[in-house]
Structures are given as structure tokens and as C-alpha cells.
N, C-alpha and C positions, 0 to 999 in steps of 0.2 A: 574339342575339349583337350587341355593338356595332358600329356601322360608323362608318367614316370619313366627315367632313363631304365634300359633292361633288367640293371643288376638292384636298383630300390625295386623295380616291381618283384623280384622275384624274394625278395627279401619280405617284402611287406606279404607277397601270396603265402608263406612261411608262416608268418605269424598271424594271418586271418583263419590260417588254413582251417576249414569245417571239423575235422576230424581232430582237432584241439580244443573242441567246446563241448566240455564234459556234461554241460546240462541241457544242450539242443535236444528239442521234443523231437525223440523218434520212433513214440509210438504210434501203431497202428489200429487200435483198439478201443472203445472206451476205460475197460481194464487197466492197459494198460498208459493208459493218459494219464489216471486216479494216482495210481503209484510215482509215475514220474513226477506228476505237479507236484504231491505233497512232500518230496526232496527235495524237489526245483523250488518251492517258493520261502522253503527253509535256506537255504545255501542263499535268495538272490536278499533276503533280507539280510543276511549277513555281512553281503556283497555290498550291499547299502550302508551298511553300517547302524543299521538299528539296533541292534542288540547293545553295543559301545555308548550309544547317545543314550539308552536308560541306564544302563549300569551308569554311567557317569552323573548321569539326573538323578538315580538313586543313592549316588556318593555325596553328592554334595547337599543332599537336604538330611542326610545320615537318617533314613529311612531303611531301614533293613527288611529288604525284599518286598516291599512296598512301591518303591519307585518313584516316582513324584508325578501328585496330581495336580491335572491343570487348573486353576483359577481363572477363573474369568470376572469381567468387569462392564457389564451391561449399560450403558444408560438409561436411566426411570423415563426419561421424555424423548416421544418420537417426533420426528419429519414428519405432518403430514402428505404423505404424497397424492392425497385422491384416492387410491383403491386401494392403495397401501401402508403401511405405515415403514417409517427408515430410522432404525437406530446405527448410534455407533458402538463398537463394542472392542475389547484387548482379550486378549487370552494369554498366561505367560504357561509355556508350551513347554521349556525346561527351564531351571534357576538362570535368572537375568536374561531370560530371550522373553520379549514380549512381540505377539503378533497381532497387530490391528485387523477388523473387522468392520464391513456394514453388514447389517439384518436386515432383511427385508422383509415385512411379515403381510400379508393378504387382510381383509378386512373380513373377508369371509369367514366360516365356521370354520375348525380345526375337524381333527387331527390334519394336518395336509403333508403331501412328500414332500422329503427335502432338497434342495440342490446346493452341492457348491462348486462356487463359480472360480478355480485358482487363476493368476493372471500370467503373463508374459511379462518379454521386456520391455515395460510400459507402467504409467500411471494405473495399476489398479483400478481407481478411482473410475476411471471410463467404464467400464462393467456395469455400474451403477447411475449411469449419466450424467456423470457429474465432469464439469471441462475446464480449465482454465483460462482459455482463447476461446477465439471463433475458428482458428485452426486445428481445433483438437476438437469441437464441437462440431465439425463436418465431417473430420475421419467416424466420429462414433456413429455417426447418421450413414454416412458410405461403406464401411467397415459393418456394420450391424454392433459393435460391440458393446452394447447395453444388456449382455447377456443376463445378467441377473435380475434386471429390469423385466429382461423379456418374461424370466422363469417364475417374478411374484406374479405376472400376469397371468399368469396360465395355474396359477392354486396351489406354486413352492411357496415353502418357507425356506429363503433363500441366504447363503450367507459367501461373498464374496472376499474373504480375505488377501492382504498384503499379502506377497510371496516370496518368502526369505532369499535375502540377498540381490533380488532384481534394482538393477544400481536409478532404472527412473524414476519408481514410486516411491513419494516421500513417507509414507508409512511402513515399507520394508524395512524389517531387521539386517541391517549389511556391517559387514568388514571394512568399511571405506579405505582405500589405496592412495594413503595420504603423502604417497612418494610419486605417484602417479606412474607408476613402471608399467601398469598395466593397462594405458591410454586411457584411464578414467573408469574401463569397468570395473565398476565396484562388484560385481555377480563371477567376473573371472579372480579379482582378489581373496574374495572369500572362498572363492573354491580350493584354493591354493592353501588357503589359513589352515579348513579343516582336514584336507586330505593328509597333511601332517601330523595327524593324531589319528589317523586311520576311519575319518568319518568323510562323506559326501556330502557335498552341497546337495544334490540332487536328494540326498537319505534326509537331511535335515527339512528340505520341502514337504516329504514324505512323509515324515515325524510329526508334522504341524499339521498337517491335513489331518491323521489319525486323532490326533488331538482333540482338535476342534471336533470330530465326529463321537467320539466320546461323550461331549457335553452335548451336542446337539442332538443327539440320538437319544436320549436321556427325558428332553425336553417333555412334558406333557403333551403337548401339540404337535409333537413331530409323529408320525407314521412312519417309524426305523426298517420297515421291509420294504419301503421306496423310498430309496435315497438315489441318487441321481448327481453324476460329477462329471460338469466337462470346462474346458477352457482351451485355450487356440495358443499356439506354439509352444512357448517355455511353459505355460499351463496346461497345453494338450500334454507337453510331457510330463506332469505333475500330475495331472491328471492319470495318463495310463501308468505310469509306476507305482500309485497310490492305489489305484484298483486292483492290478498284480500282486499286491501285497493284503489288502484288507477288502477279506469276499463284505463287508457291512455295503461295500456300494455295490447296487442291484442294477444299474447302468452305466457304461460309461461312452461320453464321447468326445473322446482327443481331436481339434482339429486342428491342419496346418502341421503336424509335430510326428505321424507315422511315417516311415519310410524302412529305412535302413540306419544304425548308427555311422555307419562307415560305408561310403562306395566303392563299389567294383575298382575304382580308378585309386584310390585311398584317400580319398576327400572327405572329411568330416561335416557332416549332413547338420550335425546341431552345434550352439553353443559349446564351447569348451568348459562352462560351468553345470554344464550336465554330464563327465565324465565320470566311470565311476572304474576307479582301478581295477584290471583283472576280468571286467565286460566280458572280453573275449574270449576268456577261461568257462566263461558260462554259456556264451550266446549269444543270439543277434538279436533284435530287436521285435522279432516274432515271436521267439523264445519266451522273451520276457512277457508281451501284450497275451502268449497261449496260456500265462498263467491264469488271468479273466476266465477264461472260460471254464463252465459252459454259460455266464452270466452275458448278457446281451450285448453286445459291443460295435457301436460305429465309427469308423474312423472317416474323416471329411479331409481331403485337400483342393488345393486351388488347381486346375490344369494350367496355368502360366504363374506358377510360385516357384521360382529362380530355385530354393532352396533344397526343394525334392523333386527333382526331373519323374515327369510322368513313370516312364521306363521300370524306372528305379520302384517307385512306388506297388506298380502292377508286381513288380516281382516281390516284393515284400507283404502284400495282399497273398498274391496265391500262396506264400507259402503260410499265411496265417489260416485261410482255410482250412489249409492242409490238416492244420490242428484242431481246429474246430471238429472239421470232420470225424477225427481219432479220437475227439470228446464223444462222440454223438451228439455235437450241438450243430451241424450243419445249419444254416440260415437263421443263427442266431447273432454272426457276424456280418456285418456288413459295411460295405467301401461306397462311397458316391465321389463325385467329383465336383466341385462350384467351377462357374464359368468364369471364376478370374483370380487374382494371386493371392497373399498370405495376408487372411483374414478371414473372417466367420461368416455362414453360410446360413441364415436365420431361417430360410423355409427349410431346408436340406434336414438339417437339423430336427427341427419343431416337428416335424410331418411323421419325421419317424420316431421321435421319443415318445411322440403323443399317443402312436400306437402300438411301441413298446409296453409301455407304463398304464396301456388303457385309461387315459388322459380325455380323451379329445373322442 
């Protein structure tokens, strides 16, 4: 593995340095867990930029103190799918962001839990089984990535949304980098856009998912004490940042996307449209996921995914235990491993949400 010349590493050790992360869980107690998280998960919304994304969504519909509510736009006529029904759906999340949707609703009797499904850098659209080739209709068969597909099977009421800024899917709300400075990603252009005004790409992912849980949760037919949110890479990270922030999800499962923000070596572990200024003023990335807890949490990677070196992961694992434990939620965390790279783990997965959620 490459390394840094002596004098960058010792520089970059400076500014990781642990004893600079003013909101690393170091309690040991459940007590004192209570107390840290409810500071910690004030400050990393901050850190996000959520507070700025509604005040500004509350300026611009000159709502006072009110803030602006989401609209949605359902379709009356569904897809039949066979056991399910599929609509399409928009949600506009703050003034002029609008975020596409598929539903996916069971044929069976209601109330049922919810799931949603955020996506990666990718077509959305696969989540749902839907392909454009025969080459993206074999990665969804090899990949498992019909997640939401999987999840109306099993008795969710499922909702799969675009996930803002991801430059593949044609239904994401994006920045487009029409100078092309930034090789075509549109997800690193717009991260750039709004870090300028002191908001994250990553908070605005974060923004939307609340959103959508707002109206869904709502729903007559949803069961809002089993809500259920996971998705694989840019959406595993969507995923756990979304949970760390809003206890409404009752499970979650990141996969592909837990590790470390940054490694030991100073190599940056995810997309640069998941950065969010000042990270490191807060925390690592255990920090963040220890905000979940004591809520049940699996995190799934691949043992040969280039992207999070085993090594790496196990040390980012133990140290989320570590937190758990100080929750008094011991084994309510849990890590597994898939036998191959950066992609979704459908039995891994299933086996344990189903006995999480007393599913199956």
C-alpha cells in the first residue's frame, strides 16, 4: 500500500489526531451514553447542515416557523406486479427540489412495516427491478439488488427513492457540471455547489429521507414503530446518517458503506460527495453510526470490496461495539461479512432483519 512521505504523514496524524474529536463516544456507561448522544446527535445535525436546509425552506415559502411541508404526488393507477402493486410517486422535499419515488405496496392486508430502500451511485431504478439492458439486468440478478422488490415480498410497504445528486440515476435531483471540471460527476459537483452555502450533499440526502418518512409514516397502512432503512454504498451511507439522526427508523442496515471515513494511511474510504466539513471536529464514523443506538443495527460488507480493506473494517466494528456496549445494547449490533465485493448480501441481510423485526 502506498504511504505518505514522513513529514505529510505526520501532518495529516495532527489533524486526525483522536483527542481533536470533541464528540467521540467516550462513555462508559449507559448513563453516561444518554447524555453524550443527546449532544452528539444535536451538534452532527448541525454538522449536516439540517438546521440551514429548513430555515432556508422555511424562507422561501415565508412561512414563519412553520417550515415547509412536503407535497407529494402519488399516481391513482398501479403496475400490476403479481403480489404487488408499483406506483410512481414525487415528493418536493424543499421549494424547487423534487424527489422521485417507486411504492411498492403488498396485496396483502395492511397495516404493514415500512422500508426504504436509498440507492448508490447508480440507476435507482435496479432496487426495483427495473433495467435498461441485458447488462444491468444481470448485475441486479448477480448483485441481489432488487432490494425493494425483495422487501414488498416479505410484507413492507416499500418506497425506494432517487437519491439526490447521484449523477447515474435519471430521476435524481442533481447540480449537473456542465463545465465538466469535475470528470462528469455530477454528485461531486453538487457537493461543491452546496458546501458553499454551508449545507452537505450528504445533509441534503439526509433531508429527503426525513421527508419522505414524514408522509409515509403518516400513511394509514404503515405501522410507524417498524420502519426499516437500508441500501448498499452511497445509500448504505444514506442510510446510517439518516438513522443517526432520526430515532423514527427502528432498523437499520448499511451495506458496502461502514468502515472508517478516512484510513489509517489518509486515504479516503468513500466518495468525496459524502464529505461533510469539520467530520473530524466531531468524529469517526463509529461516532456517528453510535448515534443509532440502542436501535438494532447491521452493517454488511463484502470480504474482497477494494473499497474497505477487511482490517480496516474489523477496527471500525470493534470500536462500534465498544458503544453499544456503553449503550447497554450489546448484541443488538451486529457485522457479518458476504463472500464477495461491493454489493448486497440478500440471505445476510433477510435472515437477520426477519428476526429482528419478528418478520419471519
Amino acid at each position: 500500500m502506498n504511504q505518505h512521505p514522513p513529514e505529510v504523514k505526520a501532518y495529516l496524524d495532527r489533524l486526525y489526531a483522536e483527542d481533536r474529536r470533541q464528540h467521540a463516544c467516550r462513555a462508559t456507561t449507559p448513563d453516561e451514553f444518554a447524555a453524550w448522544q443527546t449532544e452528539a446527535r444535536r451538534a452532527f445535525r448541525e454538522l449536516l447542515g439540517l438546521p440551514r436546509i429548513a430555515a432556508q425552506a422555511a424562507a422561501q415559502v415565508a412561512v414563519e416557523g412553520d417550515g415547509h411541508a412536503p407535497r407529494v404526488d402519488l399516481e391513482e393507477r398501479a403496475e400490476d406486479m403479481g403480489t404487488y402493486a408499483r406506483f410512481r410517486g414525487r415528493i418536493e422535499t424543499e421549494p424547487d427540489v423534487t424527489t422521485h419515488f417507486w411504492l411498492l405496496r403488498p396485496k396483502t392486508p395492511g397495516p404493514y412495516p415500512l422500508a426504504v430502500t436509498p440507492h448508490g451511485h447508480e440507476n435507482g431504478d435496479t432496487y426495483v427491478g427495473i433495467w435498461e439492458d441485458d447488462q444491468t439486468r444481470q448485475r441486479i440478478i448477480d448483485d441481489e439488488r432488487d432490494v425493494a422488490v425483495q422487501a414488498v415480498e416479505r410484507g413492507f410497504l416499500t418506497i425506494a427513492p432517487a437519491t439526490r445528486g447521484i449523477g447515474s440515476s435519471p430521476h435524481a435531483y442533481k447540480v449537473e457540471d456542465v463545465g465538466e471540471r469535475h470528470g462528469n460527476r455530477h454528485c461531486v459537483c453538487h457537493s461543491w455547489q452546496v458546501v458553499q452555502v454551508g449545507r452537505t450533499l450528504l445533509g441534503e440526502r439526509v433531508w429527503d429521507l426525513m421527508r419522505i418518512l414524514d408522509w409515509a409514516t403518516a400513511l394509514p397502512e404503515v405501522d410507524a414503530q417498524r420502519v426499516l432503512m437500508l441500501g448498499n454504498s452511497g445509500g448504505g451511507m444514506a442510510t446510517a446518517h439518516t438513522a443517526a439522526c432520526d430515532e423514527r427508523i427502528a432498523v437499520a442496515v448499511p451495506c458496502c458503506s461502514y468502515s472508517n471515513y478516512m484510513s489509517p494511511h489518509g486515504t479516503l474510504r468513500h466518495c468525496p460527495c459524502n464529505a461533510i466539513p469539520g467530520l473530524f471536529e466531531f468524529g469517526e464514523f463509529w461516532d456517528v453510526a453510535g448515534l443509532i443506538a440502542p436501535r438494532p443495527l447491521l452493517t454488511v460488507n463484502g470480504r474482497h470490496d477494494a473499497l474497505h480493506p477487511v482490517e480496516e473494517v474489523d477496527a471500525a466494528v470493534a470500536r462500534l461495539e465498544a458503544i453499544y456496549r456503553a449503550a447497554g445494547a450489546e448484541g443488538r449490533y451486529q457485522h457479518r461479512y458476504g463472500p464477495a465485493g461491493h454489493r448486497f448480501y440478500r440471505d445476510i441481510m433477510w435472515e437477520w432483519i426477519d428476526a429482528t423485526m419478528d418478520l419471519g
